[in-house]
C-alpha positions in Angstrom: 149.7 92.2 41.1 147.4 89.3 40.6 149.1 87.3 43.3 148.4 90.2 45.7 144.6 90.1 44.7 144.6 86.3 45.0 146.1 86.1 48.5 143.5 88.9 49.3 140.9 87.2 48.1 142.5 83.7 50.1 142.0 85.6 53.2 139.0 87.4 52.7 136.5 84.5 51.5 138.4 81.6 52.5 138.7 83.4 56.1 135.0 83.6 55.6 134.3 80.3 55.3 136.9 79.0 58.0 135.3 81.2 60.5 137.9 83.8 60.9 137.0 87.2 62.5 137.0 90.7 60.4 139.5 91.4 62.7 141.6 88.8 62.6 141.3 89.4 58.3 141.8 92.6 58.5 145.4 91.7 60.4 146.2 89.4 57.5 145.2 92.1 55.0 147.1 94.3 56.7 150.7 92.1 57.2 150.4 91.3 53.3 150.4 95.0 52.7 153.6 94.9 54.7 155.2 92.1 52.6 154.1 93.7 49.6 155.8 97.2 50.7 158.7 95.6 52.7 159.2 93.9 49.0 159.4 96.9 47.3 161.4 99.4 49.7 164.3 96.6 50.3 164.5 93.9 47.2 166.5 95.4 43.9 164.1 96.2 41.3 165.1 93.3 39.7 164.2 90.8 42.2 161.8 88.4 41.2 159.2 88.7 43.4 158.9 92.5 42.8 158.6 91.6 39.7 156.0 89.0 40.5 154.0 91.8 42.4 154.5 94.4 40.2 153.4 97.9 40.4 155.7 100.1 42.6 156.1 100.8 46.1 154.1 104.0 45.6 151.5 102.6 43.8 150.7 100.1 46.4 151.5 102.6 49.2 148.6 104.5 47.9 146.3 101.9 47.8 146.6 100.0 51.2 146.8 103.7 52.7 143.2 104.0 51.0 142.3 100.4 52.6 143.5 101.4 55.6 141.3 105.0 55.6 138.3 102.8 54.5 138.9 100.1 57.6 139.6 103.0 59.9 136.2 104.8 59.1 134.2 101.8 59.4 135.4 101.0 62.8 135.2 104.4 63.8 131.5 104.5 62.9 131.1 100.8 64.6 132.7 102.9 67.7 130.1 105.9 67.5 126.6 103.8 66.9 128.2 101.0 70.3 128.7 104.5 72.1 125.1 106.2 70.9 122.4 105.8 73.4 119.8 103.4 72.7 116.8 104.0 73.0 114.2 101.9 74.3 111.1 100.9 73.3 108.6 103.1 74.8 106.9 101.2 77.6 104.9 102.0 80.8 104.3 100.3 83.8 101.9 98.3 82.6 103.8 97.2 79.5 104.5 98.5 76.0 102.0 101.4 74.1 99.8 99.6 71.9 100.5 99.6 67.8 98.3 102.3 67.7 99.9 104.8 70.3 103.2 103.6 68.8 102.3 104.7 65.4 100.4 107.7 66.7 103.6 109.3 68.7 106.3 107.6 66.1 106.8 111.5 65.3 107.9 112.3 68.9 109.9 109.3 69.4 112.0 109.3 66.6 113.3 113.2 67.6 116.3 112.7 70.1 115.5 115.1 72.6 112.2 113.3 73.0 112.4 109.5 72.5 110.7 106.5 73.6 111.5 108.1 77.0 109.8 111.6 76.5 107.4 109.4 75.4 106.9 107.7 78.5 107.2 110.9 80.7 104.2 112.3 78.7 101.6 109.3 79.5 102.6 109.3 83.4 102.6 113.1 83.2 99.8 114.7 85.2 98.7 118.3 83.5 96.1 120.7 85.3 94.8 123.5 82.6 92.5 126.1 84.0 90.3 127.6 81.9 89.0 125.7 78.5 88.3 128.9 76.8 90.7 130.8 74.1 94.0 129.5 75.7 92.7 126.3 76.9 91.2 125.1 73.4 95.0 124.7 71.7 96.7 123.8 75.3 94.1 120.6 75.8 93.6 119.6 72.3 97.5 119.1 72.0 98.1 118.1 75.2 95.3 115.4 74.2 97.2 114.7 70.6 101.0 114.5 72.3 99.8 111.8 74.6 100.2 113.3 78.2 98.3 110.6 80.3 96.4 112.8 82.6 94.9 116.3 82.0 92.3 117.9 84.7 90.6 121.0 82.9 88.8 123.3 85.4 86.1 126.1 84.3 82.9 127.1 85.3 81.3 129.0 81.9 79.1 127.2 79.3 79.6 127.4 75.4 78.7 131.0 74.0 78.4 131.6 70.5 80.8 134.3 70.9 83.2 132.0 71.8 83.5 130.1 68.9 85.1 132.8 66.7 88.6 131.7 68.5 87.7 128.5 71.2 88.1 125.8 68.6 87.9 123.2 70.8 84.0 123.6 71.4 81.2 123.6 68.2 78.4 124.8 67.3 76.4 122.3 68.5 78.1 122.5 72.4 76.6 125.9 72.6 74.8 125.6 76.4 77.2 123.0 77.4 79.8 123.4 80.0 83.0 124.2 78.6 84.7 121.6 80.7 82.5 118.2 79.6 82.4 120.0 75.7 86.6 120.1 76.2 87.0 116.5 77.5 84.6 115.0 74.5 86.3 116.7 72.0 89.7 115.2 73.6 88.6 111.8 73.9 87.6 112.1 70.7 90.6 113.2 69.9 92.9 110.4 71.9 90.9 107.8 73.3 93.9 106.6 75.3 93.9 109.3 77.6 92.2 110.3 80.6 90.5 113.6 81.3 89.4 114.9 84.4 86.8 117.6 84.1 85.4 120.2 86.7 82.9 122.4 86.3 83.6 124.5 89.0 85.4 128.0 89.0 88.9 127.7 90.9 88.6 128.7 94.5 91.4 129.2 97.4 89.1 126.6 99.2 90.3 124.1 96.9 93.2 125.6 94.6 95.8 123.8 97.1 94.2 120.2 96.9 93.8 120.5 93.2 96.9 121.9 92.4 98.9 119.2 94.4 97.7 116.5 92.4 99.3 117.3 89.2 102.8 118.0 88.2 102.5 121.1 86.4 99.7 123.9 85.7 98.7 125.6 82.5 96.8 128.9 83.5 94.9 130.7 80.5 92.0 132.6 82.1 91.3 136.0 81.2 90.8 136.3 85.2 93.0 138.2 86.6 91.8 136.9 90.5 92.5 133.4 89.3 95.7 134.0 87.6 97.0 135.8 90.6 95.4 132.4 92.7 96.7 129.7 90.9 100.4 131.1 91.1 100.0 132.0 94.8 99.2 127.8 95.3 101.9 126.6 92.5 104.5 129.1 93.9 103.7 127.6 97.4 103.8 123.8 96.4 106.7 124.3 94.0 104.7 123.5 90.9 105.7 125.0 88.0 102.9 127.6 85.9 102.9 128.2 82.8 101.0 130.9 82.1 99.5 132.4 79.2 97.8 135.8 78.4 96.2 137.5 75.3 94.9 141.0 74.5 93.7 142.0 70.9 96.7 141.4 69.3 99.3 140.8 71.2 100.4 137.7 73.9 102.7 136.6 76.0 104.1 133.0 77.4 106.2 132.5 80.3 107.0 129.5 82.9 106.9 131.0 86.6 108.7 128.3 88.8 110.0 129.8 92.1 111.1 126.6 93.0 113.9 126.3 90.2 114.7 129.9 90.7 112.8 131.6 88.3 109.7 134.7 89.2 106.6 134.2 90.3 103.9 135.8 88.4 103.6 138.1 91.1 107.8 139.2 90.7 106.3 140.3 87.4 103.0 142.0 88.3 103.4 142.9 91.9 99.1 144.1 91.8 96.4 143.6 89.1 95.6 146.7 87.2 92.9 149.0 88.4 89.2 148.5 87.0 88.8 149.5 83.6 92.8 149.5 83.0 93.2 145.8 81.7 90.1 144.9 79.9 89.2 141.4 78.9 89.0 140.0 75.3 85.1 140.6 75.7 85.3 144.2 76.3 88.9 144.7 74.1 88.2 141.9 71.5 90.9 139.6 70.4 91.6 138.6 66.9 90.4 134.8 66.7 93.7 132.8 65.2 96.1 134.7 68.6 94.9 132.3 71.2 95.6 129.7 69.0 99.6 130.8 68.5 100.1 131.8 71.7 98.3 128.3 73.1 100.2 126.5 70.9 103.2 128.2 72.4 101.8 126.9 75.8 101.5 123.1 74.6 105.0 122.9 73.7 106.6 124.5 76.8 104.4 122.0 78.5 105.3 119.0 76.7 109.5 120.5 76.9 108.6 120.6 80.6 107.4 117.4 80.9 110.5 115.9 78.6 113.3 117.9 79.7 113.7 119.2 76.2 115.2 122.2 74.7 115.4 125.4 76.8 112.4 126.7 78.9 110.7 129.9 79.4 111.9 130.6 83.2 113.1 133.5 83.6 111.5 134.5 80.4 108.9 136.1 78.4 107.8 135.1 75.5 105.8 138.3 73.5 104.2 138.1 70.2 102.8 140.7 68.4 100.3 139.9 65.5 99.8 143.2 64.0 103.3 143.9 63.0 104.3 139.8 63.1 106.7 140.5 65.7 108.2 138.1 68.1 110.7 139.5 70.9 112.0 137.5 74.4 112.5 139.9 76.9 114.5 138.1 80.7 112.7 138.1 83.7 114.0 138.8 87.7 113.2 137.6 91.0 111.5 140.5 92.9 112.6 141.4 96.4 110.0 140.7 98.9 107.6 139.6 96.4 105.0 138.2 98.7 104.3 135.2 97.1 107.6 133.9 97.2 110.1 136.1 98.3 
């Protein structure tokens, strides 16, 4: 047996040092292990290089058959990390993220379904949110944290005091402000590296088209039914997709209305707005504060799947979560015929 190890060991280092390929080692390996076995399975026992070799022909059957396992399942994993796609280092158009961004989003790149890519697709995205109220304050402040390059944030109101029990993106000390400049400092704040475009306006038809068309996809959290029934009129029509968001004491819902892609409009759902009096806002029905923050948060990530092309969407889908009773159900959502927004 020592022979066997000392020609293994011939081939192995000396191979090394004359510049010999693992492959071309591993074919040596591999014809000694046929000498050795040819050896055994053909020589009489008596021969004297069987005897030389020693062992038996099972012996050393067993243990080049282990070799050979081992040699397979390294080249095997060789074959599977060549065939993995690599991923990049995250970069823009204007060159790599800095060592801060890179150390800020190193949670989102290292998951495979987002990546330096995803990555990427975040900073060039272009988010519209409207409304920086209960919905808004999650959506924007993670929108802000994930990186996503550009987010516009429309609303007209000014920081209550009431608000704060569930807004948490304003503070104490933005009371009197408008929501939209206390939204975008809290952001920047937040992620210096991205830009925020704030209007303190309410969203009007006059210029929900022009808006709209400037971003890639539209967050819609207001408590307004006229708006909400607005901004998916103009996304339906431009074929940007909504992802809209609604809340009511203790229960909320999340869905991605995209006509384009095949899914319902808002309207498909809802074909008119509840009478006066029959859907009452979070002022008039209250809202317990932590809700906006679940189902926002629920927003955000839909948003940044959108944006990546991860995991499975909400079209044709709604998302309901029920606090109360800590209840979470997904109920499938149709195409209406003759829906007049995008029938």
């Amino acid at each position: 047996m020592i022979w066997v190890l000392i020609w293994a060991a011939v081939i192995w280092v000396g191979g090394a040092f004359g510049g010999l390929s693992v492959t071309r080692r591993w074919q040596l390996t591999a014809l000694l292990g046929a000498v050795v076995l040819l050896s055994h399975l053909v020589l009489p026992e008596d021969a004297q290089i069987r005897q030389a070799l020693g062992g038996s022909f099972a012996s050393w059957a067993v243990l080049f058959a282990v070799i050979a396992l081992g040699a397979l399942y390294g080249r095997g994993l060789a074959w599977l990390k060549a065939r993995a796609p690599k991923v990049p280092v995250a970069e823009t158009d204007d060159g790599p993220f800095s060592e801060t961004e890179l150390n800020r989003y190193a949670r989102h790149i290292v998951l495979r379904e987002i990546g330096g890519p995803g990555q990427v697709a975040l900073k060039h995205a272009r988010v519209l949110v409207v409304g920086a109220g209960g919905l808004g304050s999650p959506v924007l402040l993670y929108l802000a944290a994930a990186g996503v390059g550009t987010i516009g944030v429309i609303d007209d109101d000014v920081v209550d005091n009431s608000n704060l029990q569930r807004q948490v993106i304003h503070r104490d000390a933005d009371i009197g402000t408008p929501k939209v400049f206390s939204a975008e400092a809290a952001m920047r704040s937040q992620n210096p590296a991205i830009t925020v475009r704030p209007y303190n306006r309410r969203l009007t038809a006059d210029i929900a088209e022009e808006l709209i068309g400037d971003y890639d996809l539209v967050l819609e959290g207001t408590d307004n039914l006229e708006t909400r029934y607005l901004v998916n009129r103009v996304a339906a029509k431009l074929g940007v997709p909504m992802i809209g968001g609604a809340l009511s004491q203790w229960e909320g819902q999340v869905s991605t209305f995209d006509p384009a892609s095949g899914a319902p409009c808002y309207q498909c759902i809802f074909p008119e707005a509840p009478a006066p009096g029959l859907a009452p806002n979070c002022s008039e029905a209250g809202v317990v504060g932590p809700l906006p923050g679940i189902i926002g948060s629920i927003m955000a990530t839909e948003a940044i799947k959108e944006i990546t092309g991860a995991g499975k969407g909400l079209r044709g889908r709604m998302l309901i979560y029920d606090a109360m009773y800590a209840e979470t159900r997904v109920i499938r959502t149709f195409r209406r015929d003759g829906c007049p927004c995008c029938a």
